[in-house]
C-alpha positions in Angstrom: -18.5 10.2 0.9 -20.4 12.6 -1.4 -18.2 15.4 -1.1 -15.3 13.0 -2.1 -16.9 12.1 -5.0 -18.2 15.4 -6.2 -14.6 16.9 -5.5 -12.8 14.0 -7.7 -15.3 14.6 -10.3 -15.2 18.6 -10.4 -11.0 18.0 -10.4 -11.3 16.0 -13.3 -13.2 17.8 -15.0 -11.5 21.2 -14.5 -8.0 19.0 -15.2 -9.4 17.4 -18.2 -11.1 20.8 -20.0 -7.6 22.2 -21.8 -7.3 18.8 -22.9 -10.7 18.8 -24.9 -9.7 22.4 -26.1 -6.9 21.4 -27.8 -8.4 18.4 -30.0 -10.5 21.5 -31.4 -10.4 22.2 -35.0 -8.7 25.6 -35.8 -11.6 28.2 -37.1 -11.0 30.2 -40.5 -9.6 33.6 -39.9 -12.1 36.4 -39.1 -11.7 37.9 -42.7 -12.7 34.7 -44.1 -15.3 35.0 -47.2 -18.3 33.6 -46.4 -18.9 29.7 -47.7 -21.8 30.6 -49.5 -19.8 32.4 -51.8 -17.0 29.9 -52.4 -19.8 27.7 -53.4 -21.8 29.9 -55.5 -18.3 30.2 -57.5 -18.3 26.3 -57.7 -21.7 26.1 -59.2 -20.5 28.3 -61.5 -17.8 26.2 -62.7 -17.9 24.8 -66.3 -20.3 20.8 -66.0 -20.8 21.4 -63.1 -23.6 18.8 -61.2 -23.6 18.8 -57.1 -21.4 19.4 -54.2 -20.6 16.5 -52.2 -18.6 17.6 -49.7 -16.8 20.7 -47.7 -14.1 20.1 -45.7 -12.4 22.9 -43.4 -8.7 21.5 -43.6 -5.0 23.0 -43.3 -6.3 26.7 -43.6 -8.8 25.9 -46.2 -12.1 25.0 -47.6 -11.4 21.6 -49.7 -14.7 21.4 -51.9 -15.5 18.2 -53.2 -18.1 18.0 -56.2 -19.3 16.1 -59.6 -19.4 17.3 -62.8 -22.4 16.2 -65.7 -20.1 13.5 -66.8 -19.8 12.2 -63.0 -15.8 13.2 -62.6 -15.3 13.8 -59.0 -13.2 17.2 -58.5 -11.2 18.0 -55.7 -10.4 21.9 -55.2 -8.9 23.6 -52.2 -10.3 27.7 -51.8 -8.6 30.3 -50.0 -11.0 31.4 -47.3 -10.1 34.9 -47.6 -9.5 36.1 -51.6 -12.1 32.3 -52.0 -9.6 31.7 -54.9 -8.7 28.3 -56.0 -5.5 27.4 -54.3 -4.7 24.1 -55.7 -6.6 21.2 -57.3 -6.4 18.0 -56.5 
């Protein structure tokens, strides 16, 4: 009975692993800037206050911050040149 019950288990398991691969999130590209330096080049940006957010998302960083005057900007980087690639 054990054996029955360790084999169903170890199938399912074994059956069921591509399937938690797949929900995986894809990974910037291996040339990717680092995120400290997309940040550092939001801090720099004109009123700027805080980051709230970072979001890895359709092949870029989405950084989400406020400025002194509490306007929430939305700006998606490039993870490679870390260049703005369109605000939102």
């Amino acid at each position: 009975m054990r054996t029955v019950v360790l084999a169903t288990g170890l199938t399912v398991l074994l059956l069921g692993g591509p399937a938690f691969a797949a929900d995986a999130k894809p990974l910037p590209p291996p040339n990717a800037k680092k995120l400290s330096e997309i940040l550092a080049k939001v801090e720099q940006r004109a009123d700027f206050r805080y980051v709230k957010e970072v979001d890895w998302d359709d092949g870029a960083y989405t950084v989400t911050y406020y400025t002194t005057d509490r306007a929430k900007v939305e700006i998606a980087y490039d993870p490679v040149t870390a260049e703005p690639s369109e605000a939102r």
